[in-house]
C-alpha positions in Angstrom: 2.2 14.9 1.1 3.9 11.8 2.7 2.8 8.3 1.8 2.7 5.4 4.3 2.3 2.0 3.2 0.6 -0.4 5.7 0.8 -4.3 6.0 0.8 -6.9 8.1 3.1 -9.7 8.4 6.8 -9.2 8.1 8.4 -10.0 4.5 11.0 -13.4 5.1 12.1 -13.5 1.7 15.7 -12.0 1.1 15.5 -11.2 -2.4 12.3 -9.4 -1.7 13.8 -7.2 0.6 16.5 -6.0 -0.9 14.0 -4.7 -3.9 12.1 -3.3 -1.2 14.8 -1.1 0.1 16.3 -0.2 -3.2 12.8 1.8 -4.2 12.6 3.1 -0.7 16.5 4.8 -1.0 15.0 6.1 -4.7 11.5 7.4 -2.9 13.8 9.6 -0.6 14.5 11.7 -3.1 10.6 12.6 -3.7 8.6 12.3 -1.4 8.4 11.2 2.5 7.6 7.5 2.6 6.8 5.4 4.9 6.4 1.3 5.3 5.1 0.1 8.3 4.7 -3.9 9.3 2.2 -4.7 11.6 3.1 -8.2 13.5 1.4 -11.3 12.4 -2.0 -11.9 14.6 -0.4 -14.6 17.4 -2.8 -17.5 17.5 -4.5 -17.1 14.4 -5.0 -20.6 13.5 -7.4 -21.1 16.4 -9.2 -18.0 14.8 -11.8 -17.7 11.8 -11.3 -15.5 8.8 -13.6 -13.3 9.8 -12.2 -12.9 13.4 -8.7 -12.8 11.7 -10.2 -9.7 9.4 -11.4 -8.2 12.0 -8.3 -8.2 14.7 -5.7 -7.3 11.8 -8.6 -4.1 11.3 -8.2 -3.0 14.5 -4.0 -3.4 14.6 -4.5 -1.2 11.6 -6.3 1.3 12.5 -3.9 2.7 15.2 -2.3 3.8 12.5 -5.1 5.6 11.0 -6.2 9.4 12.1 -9.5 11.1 10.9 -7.8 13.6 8.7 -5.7 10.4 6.8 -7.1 9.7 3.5 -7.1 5.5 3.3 -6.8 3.9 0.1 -6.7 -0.2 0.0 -5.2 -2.4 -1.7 -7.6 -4.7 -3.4 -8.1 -7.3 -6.0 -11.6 -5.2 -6.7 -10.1 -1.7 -6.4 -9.6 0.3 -9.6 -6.9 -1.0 -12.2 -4.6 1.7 -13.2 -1.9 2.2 -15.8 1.3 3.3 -14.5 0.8 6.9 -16.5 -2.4 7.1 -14.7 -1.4 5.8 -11.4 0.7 8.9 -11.0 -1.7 11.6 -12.1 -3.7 9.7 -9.3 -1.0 10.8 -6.4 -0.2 14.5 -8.6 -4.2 14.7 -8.1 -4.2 14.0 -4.1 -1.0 16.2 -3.9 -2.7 19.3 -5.6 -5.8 18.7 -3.6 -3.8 19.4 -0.5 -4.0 15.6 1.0 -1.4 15.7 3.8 -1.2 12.0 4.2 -2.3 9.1 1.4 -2.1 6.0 3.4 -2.0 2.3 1.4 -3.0 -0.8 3.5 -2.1 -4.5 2.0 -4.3 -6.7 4.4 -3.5 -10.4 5.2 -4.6 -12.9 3.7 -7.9 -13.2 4.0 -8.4 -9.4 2.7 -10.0 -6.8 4.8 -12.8 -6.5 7.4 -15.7 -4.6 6.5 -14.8 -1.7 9.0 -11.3 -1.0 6.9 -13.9 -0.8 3.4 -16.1 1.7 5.1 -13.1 4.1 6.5 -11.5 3.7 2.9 -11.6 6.2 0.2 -10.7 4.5 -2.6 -9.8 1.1 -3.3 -7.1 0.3 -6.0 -6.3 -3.2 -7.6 -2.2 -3.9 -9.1 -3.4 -6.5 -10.9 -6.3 -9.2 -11.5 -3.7 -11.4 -10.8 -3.2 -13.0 -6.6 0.4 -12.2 -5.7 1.7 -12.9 -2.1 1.3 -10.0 0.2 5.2 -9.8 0.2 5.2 -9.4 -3.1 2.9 -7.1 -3.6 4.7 -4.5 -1.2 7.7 -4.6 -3.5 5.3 -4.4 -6.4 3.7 -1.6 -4.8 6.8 0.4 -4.4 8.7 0.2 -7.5 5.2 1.6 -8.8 5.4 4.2 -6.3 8.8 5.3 -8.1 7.7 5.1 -11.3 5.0 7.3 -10.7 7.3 9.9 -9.2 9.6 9.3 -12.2 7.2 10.2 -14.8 5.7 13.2 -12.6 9.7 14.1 -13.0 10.0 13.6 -16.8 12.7 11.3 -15.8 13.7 8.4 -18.1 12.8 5.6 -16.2 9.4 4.7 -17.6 9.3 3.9 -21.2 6.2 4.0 -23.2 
């Protein structure tokens, strides 16, 4: 199975960054992962949400084939545990899925057309965390789930 992460916007903040890339050099050793940053939508200011939604939608799904299963990442998705987070990937890996793909939309969430090509929504947290954010949040969780599919010591419960 590989895992691609999707988002738009490009993360600025340094410190975010380098956690970023130090759970992507851990992910190597697992599994085949892959973050890609779609460019800010130029001229979004003279745009509505809606239109916004709806052009970052389309930039996305480029990346997208028919066979991909799509999973967003959304503040009404389904909360998981980290235990039960990764019994969530071991499930799509013994069902054969050849590539999970995670999409953190901009700020104004996701256009209807990315909810109806989704198969399953997940929320982090209840909680609004920047999009940057998130994408590090999303990837140390990543690596814990691997960890604990491993029996490795790094999650503790």
């Amino acid at each position: 199975m590989k895992i691609t992460l999707l988002c738009i916007g490009k993360t600025d903040d340094k410190y975010l960054i380098e956690g970023i890339d130090k759970y992507l050099k851990r992910l190597k050793f697992y599994i085949t992962f892959n973050l890609v940053v779609i460019p800010d939508i130029k001229n979004s200011k003279n745009l509505t949400q809606d239109q916004q939604k709806e052009k970052e939608a389309q930039l996305l799904q480029k990346y997208i084939s028919a066979q991909d299963t799509v999973v967003l990442l959304d503040e009404f998705g389904k909360e998981y545990r980290s235990i039960e987070f990764s019994s969530y990937l071991e499930k799509n890996m013994i069902n054969s899925i050849q590539h999970l793909i995670f999409i953190i939309g901009g700020p104004y969430g996701f256009d209807d057309q990315l909810y109806q090509r989704a198969n399953h929504k997940i929320s982090l947290s209840k909680m609004t965390f920047s999009h940057q954010m998130i994408r590090l949040f999303f990837v140390e969780q990543v690596y814990r789930a691997f960890s604990i599919l491993k029996g490795e010591p790094y999650h503790h419960e």
